[in-house]
PQR file with spaces between the fields and no chain letter, atoms N, CA, C, O and H, PARSE charges and radii, in Angstrom:
ATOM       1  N    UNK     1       4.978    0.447   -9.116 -0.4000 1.5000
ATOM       2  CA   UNK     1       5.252   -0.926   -8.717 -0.0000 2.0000
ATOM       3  C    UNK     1       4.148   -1.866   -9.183  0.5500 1.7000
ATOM       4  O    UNK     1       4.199   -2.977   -8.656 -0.5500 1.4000
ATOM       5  N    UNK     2       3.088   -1.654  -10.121 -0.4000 1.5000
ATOM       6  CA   UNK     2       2.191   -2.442  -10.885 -0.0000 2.0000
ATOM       7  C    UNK     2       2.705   -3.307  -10.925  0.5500 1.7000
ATOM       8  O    UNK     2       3.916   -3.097  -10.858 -0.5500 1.4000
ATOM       9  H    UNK     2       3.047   -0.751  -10.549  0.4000 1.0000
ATOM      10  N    UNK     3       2.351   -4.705  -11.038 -0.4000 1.5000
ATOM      11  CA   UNK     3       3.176   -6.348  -11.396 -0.0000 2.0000
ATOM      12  C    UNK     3       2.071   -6.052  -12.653  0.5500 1.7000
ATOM      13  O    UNK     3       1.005   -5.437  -12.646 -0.5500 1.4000
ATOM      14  H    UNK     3       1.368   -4.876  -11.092  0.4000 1.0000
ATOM      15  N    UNK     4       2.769   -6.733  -13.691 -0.4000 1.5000
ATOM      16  CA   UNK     4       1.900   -7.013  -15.085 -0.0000 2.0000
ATOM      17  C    UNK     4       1.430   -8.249  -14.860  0.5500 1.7000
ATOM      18  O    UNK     4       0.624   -8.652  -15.699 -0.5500 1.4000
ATOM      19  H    UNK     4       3.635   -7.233  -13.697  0.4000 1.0000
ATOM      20  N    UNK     5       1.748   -9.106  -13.806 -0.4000 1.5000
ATOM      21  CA   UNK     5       1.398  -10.314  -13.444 -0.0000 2.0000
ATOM      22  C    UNK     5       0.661  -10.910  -12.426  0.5500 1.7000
ATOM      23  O    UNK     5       1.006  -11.889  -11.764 -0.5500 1.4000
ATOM      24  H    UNK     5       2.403   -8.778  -13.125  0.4000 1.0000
ATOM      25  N    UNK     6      -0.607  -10.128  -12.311 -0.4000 1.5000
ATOM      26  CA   UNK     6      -1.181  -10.521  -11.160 -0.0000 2.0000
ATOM      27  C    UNK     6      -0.994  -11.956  -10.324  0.5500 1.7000
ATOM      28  O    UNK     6      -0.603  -12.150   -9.173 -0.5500 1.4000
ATOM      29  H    UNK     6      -0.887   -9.333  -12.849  0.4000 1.0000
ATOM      30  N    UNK     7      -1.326  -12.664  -11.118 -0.4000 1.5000
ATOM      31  CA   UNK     7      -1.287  -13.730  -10.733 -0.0000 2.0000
ATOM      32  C    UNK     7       0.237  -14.317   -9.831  0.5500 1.7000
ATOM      33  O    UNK     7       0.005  -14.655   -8.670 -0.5500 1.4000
ATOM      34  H    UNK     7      -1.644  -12.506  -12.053  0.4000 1.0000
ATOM      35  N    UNK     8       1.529  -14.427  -10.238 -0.4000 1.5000
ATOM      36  CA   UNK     8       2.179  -14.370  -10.249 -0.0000 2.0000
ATOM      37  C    UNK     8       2.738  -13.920   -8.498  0.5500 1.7000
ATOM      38  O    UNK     8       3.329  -14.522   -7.602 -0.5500 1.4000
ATOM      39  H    UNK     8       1.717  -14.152  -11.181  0.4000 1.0000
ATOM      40  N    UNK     9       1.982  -12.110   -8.727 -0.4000 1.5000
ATOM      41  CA   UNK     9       2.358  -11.439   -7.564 -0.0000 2.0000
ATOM      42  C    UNK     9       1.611  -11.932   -6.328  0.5500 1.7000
ATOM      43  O    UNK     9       2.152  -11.845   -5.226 -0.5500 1.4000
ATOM      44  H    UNK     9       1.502  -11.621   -9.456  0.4000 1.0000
ATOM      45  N    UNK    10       0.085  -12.574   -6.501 -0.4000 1.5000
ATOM      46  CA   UNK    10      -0.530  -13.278   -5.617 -0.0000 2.0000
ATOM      47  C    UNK    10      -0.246  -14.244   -5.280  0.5500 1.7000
ATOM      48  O    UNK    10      -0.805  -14.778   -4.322 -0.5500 1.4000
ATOM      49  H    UNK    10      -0.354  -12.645   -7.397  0.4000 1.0000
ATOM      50  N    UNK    11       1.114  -15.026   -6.225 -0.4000 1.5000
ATOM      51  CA   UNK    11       1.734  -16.144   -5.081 -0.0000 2.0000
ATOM      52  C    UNK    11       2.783  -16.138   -4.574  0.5500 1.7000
ATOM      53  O    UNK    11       3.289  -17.028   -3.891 -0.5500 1.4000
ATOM      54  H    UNK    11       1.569  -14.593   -7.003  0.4000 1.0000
ATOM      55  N    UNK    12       3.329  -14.838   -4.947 -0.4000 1.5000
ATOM      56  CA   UNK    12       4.406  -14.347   -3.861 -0.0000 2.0000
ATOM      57  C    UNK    12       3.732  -13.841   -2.295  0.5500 1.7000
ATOM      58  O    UNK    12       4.283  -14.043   -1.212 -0.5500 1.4000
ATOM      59  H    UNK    12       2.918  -14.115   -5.502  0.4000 1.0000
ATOM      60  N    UNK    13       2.604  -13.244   -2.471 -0.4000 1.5000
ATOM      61  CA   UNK    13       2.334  -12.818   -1.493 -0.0000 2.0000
ATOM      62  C    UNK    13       1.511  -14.218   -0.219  0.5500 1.7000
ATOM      63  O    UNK    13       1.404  -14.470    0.981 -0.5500 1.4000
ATOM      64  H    UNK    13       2.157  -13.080   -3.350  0.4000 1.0000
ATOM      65  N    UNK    14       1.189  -14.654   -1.365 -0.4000 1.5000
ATOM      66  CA   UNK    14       0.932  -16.332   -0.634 -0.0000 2.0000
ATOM      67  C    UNK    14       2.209  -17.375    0.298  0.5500 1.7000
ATOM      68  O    UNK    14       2.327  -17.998    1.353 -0.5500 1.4000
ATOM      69  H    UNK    14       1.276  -14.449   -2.340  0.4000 1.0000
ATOM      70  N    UNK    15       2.739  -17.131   -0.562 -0.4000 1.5000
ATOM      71  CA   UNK    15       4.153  -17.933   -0.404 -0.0000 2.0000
ATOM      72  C    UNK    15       5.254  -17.284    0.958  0.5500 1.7000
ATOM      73  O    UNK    15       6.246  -17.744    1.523 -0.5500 1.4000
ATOM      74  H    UNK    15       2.643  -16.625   -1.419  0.4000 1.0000
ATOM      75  N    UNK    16       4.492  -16.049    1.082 -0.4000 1.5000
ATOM      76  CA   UNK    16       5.413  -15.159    2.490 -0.0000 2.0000
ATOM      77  C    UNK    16       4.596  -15.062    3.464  0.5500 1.7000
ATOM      78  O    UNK    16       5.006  -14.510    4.485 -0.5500 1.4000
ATOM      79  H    UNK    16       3.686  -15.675    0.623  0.4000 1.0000
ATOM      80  N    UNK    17       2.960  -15.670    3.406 -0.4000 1.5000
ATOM      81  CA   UNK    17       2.088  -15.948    4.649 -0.0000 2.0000
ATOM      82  C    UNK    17       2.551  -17.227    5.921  0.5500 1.7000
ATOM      83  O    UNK    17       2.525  -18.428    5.653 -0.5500 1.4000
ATOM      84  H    UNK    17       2.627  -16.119    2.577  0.4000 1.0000
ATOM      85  N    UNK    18       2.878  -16.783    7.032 -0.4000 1.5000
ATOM      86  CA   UNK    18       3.061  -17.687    7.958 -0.0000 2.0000
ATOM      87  C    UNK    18       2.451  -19.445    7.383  0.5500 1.7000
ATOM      88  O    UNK    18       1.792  -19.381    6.346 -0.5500 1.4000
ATOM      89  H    UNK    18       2.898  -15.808    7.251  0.4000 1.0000
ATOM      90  N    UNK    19       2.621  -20.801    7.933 -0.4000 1.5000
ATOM      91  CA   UNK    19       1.646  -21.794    7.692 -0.0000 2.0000
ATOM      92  C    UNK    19       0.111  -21.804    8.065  0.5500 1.7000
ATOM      93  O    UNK    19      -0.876  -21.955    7.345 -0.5500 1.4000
ATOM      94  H    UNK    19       3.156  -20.853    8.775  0.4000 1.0000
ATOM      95  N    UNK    20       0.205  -21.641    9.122 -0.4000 1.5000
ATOM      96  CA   UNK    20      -1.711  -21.092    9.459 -0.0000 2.0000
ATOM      97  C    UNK    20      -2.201  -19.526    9.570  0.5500 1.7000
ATOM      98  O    UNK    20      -2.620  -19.000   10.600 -0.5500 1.4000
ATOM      99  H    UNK    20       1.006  -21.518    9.706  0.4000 1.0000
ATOM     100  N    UNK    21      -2.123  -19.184    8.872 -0.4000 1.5000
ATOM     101  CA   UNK    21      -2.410  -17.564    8.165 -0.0000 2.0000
ATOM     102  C    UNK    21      -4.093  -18.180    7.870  0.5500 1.7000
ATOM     103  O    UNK    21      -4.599  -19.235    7.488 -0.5500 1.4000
ATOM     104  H    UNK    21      -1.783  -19.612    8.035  0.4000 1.0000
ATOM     105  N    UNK    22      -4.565  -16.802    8.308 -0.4000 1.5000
ATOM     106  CA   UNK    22      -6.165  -16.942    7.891 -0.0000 2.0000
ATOM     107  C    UNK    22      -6.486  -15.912    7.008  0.5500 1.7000
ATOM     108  O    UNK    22      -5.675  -15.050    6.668 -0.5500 1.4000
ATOM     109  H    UNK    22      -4.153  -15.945    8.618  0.4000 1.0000
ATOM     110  N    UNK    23      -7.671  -15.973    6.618 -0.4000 1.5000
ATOM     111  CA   UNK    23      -8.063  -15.487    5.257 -0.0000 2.0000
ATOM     112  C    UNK    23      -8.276  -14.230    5.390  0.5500 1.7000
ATOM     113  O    UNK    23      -8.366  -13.462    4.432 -0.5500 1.4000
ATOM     114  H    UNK    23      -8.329  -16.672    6.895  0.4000 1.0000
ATOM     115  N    UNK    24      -8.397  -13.825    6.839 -0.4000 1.5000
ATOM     116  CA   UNK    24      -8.064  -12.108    7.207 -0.0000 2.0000
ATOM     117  C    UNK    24      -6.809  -12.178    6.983  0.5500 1.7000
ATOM     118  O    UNK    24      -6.656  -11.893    5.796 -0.5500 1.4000
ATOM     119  H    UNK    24      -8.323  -14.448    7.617  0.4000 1.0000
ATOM     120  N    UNK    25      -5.931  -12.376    7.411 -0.4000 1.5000
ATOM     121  CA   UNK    25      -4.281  -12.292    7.239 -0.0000 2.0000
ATOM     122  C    UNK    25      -3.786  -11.981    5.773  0.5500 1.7000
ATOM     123  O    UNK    25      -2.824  -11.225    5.639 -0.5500 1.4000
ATOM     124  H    UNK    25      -6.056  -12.608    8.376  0.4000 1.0000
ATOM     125  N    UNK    26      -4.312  -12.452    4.830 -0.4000 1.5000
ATOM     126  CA   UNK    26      -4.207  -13.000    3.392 -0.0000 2.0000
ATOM     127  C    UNK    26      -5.250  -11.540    2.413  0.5500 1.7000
ATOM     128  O    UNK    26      -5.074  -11.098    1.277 -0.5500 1.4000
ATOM     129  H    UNK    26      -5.093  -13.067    4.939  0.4000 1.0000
ATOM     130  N    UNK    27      -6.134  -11.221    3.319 -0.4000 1.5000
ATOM     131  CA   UNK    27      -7.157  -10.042    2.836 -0.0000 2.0000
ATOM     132  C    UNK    27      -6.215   -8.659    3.259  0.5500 1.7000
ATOM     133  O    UNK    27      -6.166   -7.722    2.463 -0.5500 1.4000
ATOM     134  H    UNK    27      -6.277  -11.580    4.241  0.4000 1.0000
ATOM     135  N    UNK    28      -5.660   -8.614    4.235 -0.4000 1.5000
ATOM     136  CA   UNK    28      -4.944   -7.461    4.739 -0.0000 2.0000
ATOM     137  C    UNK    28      -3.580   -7.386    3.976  0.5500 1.7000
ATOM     138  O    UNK    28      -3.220   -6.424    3.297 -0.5500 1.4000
ATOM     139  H    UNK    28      -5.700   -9.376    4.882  0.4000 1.0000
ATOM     140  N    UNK    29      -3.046   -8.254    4.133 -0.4000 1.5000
ATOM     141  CA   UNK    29      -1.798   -8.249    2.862 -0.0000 2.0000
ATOM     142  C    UNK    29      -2.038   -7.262    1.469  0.5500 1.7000
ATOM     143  O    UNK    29      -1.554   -6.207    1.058 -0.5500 1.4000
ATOM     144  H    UNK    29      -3.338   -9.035    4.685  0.4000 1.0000
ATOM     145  N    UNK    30      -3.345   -8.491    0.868 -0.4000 1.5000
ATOM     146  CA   UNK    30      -3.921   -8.088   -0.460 -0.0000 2.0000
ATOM     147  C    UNK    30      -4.161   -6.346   -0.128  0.5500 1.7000
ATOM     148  O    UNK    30      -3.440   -5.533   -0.708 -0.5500 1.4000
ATOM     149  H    UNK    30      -3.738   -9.348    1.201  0.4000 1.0000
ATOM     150  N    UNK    31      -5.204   -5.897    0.824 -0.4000 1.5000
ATOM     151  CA   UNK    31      -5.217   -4.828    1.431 -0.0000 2.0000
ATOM     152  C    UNK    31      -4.381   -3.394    0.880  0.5500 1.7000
ATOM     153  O    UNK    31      -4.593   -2.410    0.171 -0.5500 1.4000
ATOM     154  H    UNK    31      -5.790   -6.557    1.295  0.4000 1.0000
ATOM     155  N    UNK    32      -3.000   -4.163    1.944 -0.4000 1.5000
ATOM     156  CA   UNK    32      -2.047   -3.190    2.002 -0.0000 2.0000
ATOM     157  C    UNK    32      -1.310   -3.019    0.986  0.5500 1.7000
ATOM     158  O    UNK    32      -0.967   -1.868    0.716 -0.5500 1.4000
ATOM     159  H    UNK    32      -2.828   -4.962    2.520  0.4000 1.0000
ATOM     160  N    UNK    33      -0.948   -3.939    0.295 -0.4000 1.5000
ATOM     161  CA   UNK    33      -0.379   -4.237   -1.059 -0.0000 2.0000
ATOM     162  C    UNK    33      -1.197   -2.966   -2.072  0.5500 1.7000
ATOM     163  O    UNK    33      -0.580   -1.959   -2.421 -0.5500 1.4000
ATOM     164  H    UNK    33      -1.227   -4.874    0.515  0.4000 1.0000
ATOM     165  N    UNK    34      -2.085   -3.117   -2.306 -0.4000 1.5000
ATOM     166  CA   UNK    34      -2.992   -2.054   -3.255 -0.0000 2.0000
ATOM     167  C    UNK    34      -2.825   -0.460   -2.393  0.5500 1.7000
ATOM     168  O    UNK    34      -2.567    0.653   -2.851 -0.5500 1.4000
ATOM     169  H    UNK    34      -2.586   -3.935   -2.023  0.4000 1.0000
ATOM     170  N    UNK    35      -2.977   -0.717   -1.590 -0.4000 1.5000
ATOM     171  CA   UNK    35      -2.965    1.031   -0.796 -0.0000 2.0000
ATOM     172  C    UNK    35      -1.569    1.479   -1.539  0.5500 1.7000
ATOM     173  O    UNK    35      -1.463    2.361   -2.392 -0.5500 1.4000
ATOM     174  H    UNK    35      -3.187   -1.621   -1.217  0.4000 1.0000
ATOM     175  N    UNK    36      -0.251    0.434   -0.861 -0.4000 1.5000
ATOM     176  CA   UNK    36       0.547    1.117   -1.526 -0.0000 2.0000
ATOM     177  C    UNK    36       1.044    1.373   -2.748  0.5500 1.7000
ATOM     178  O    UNK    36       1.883    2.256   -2.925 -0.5500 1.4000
ATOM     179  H    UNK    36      -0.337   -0.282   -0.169  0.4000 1.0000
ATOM     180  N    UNK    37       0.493    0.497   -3.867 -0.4000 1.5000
ATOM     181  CA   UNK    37       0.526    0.866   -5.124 -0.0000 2.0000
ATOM     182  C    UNK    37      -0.280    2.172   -5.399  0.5500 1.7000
ATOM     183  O    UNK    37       0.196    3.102   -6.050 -0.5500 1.4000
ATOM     184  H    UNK    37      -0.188   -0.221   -3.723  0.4000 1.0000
ATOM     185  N    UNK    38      -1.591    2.181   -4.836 -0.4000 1.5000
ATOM     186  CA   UNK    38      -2.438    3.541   -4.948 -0.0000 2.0000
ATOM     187  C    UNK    38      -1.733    4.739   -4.755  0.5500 1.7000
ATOM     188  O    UNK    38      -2.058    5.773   -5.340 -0.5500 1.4000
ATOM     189  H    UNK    38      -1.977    1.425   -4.307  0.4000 1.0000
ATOM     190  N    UNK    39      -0.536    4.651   -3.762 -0.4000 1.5000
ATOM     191  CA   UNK    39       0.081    5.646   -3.120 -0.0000 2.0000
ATOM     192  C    UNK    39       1.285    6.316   -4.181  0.5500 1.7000
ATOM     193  O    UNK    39       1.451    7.480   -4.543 -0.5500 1.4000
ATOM     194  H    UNK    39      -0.272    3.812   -3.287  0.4000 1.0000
ATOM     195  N    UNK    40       1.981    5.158   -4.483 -0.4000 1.5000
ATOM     196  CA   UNK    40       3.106    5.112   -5.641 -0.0000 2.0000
ATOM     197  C    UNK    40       2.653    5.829   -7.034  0.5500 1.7000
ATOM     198  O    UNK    40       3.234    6.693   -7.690 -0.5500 1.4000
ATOM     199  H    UNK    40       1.846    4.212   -4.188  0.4000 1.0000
ATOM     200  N    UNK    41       1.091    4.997   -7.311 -0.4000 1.5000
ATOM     201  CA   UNK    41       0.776    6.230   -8.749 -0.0000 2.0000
ATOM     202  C    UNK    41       0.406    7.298   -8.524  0.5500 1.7000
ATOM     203  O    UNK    41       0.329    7.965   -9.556 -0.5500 1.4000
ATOM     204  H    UNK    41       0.619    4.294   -6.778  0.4000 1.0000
ATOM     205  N    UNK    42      -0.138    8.307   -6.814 -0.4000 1.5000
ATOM     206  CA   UNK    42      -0.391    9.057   -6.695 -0.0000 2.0000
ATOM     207  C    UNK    42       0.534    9.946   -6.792  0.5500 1.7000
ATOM     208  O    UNK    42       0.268   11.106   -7.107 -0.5500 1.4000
ATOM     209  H    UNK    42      -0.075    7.766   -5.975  0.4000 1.0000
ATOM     210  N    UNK    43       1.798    9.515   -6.528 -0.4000 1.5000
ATOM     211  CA   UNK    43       3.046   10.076   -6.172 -0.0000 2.0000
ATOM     212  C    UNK    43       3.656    9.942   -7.090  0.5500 1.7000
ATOM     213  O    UNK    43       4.724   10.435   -6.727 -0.5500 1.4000
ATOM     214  H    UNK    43       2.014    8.572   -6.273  0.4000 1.0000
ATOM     215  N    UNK    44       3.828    9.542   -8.326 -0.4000 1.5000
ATOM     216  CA   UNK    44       4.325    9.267   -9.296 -0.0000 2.0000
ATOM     217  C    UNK    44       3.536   10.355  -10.481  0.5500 1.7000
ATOM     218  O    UNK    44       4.122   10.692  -11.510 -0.5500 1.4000
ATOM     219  H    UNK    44       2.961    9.141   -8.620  0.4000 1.0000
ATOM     220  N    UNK    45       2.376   10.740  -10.198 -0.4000 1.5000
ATOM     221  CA   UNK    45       1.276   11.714  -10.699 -0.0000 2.0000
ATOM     222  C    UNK    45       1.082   13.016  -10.147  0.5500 1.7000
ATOM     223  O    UNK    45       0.295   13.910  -10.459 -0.5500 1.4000
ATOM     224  H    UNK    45       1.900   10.467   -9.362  0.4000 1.0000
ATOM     225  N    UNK    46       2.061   12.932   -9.164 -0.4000 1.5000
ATOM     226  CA   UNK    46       2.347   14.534   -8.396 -0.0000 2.0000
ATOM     227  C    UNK    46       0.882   14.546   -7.576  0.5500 1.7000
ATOM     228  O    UNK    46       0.493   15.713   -7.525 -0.5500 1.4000
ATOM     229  H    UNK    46       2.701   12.206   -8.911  0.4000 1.0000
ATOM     230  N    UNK    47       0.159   13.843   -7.069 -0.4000 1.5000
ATOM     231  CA   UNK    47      -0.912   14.082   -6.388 -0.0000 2.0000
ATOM     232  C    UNK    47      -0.317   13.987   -5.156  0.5500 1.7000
ATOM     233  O    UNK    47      -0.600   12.811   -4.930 -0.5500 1.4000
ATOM     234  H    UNK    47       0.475   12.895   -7.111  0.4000 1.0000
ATOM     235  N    UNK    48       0.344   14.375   -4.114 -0.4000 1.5000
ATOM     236  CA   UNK    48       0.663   14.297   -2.689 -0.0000 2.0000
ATOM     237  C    UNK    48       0.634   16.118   -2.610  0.5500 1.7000
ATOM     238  O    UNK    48       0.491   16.872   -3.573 -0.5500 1.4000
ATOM     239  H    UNK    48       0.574   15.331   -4.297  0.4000 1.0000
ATOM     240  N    UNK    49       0.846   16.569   -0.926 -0.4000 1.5000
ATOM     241  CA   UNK    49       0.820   17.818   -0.420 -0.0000 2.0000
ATOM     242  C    UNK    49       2.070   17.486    0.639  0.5500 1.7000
ATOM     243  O    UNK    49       2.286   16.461    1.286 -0.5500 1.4000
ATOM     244  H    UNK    49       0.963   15.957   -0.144  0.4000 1.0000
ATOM     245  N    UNK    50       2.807   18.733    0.571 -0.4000 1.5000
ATOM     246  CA   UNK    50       4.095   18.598    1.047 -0.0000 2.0000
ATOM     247  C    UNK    50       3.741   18.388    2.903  0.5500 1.7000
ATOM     248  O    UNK    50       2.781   19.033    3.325 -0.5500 1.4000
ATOM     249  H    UNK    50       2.633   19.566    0.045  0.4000 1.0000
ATOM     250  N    UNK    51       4.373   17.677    3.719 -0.4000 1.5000
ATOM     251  CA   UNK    51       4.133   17.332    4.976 -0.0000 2.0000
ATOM     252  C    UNK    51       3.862   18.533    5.985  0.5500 1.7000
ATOM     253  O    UNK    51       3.020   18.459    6.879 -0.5500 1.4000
ATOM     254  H    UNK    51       5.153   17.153    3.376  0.4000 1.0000
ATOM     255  N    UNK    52       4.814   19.859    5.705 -0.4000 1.5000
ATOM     256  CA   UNK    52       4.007   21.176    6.434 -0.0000 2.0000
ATOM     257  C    UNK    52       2.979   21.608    6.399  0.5500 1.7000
ATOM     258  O    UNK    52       2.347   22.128    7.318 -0.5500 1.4000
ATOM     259  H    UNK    52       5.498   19.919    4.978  0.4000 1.0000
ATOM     260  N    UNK    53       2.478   21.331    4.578 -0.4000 1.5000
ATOM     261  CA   UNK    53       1.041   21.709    4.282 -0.0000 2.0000
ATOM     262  C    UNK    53       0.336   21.010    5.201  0.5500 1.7000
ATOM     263  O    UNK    53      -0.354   21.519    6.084 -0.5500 1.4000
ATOM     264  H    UNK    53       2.992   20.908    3.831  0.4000 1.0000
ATOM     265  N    UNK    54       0.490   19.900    5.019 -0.4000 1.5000
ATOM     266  CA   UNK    54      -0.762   18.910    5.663 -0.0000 2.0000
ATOM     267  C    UNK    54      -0.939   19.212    7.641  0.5500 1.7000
ATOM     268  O    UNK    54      -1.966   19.065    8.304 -0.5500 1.4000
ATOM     269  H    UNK    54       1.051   19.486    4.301  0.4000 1.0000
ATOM     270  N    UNK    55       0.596   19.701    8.190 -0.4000 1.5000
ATOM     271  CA   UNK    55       0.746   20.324    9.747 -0.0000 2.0000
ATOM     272  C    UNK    55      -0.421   21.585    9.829  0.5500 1.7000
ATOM     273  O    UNK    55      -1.493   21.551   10.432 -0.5500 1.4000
ATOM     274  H    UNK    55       1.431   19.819    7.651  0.4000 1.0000
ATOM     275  N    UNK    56       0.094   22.586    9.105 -0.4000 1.5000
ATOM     276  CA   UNK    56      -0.557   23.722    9.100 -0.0000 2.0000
ATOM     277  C    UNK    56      -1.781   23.400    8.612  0.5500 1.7000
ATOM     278  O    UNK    56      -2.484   23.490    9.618 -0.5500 1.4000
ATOM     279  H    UNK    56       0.965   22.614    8.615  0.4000 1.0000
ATOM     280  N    UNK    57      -2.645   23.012    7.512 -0.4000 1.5000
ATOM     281  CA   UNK    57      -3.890   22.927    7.314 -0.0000 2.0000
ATOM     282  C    UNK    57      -4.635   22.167    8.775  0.5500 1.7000
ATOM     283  O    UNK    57      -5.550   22.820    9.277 -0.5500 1.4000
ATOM     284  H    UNK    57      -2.073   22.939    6.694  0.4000 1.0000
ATOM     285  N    UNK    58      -4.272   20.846    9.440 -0.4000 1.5000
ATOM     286  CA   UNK    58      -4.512   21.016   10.818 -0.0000 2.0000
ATOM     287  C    UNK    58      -4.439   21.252   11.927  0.5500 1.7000
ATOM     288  O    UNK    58      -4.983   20.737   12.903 -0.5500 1.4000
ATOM     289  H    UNK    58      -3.529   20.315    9.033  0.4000 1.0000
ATOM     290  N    UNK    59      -3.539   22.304   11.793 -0.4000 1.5000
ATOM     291  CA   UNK    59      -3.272   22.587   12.899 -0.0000 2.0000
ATOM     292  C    UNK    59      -2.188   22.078   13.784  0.5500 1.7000
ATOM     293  O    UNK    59      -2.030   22.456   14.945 -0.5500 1.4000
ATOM     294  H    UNK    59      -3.097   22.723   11.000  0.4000 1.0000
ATOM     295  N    UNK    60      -1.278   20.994   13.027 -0.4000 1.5000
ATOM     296  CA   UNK    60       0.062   20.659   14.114 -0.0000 2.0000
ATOM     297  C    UNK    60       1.088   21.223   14.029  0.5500 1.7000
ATOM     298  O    UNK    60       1.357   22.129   13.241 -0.5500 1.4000
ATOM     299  H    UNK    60      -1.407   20.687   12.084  0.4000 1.0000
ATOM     300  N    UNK    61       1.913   20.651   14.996 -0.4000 1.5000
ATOM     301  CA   UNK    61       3.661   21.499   15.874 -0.0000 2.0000
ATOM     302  C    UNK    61       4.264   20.369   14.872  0.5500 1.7000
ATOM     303  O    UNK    61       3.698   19.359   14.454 -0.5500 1.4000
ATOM     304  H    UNK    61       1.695   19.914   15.636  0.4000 1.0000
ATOM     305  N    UNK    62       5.663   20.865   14.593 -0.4000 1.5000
ATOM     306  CA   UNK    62       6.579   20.334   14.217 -0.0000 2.0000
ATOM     307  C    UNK    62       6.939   19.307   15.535  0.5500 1.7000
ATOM     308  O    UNK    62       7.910   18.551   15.481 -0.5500 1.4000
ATOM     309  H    UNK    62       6.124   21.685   14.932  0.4000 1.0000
């Protein structure tokens, strides 16, 4: 989900901030926005561990 258009994608994400949105509000967006791209090329690169793995390596119940 890369935008080739940064710019572009930063005023979409501007443009869907409440009217008095603060510059934390606007940092957490930016934030979350990148995590989940991080997540998408990880996963797109076969870097994830299947959800049982991750139970059993700590120890949780279904």
């Amino acid at each position: 989900m890369q935008t080739d258009n940064i710019k572009e994608e930063a005023h979409r994400l501007l443009d869907k901030l409440p009217e008095h949105a603060t510059w934390e509000d606007l940092m957490y967006r930016i934030y979350v926005r990148q995590a989940i791209e991080a997540g998408i090329k990880d996963s797109d690169a076969g870097k994830t561990v299947d959800v049982q793995e991750v139970r059993e390596r700590f120890g949780l119940k279904e």
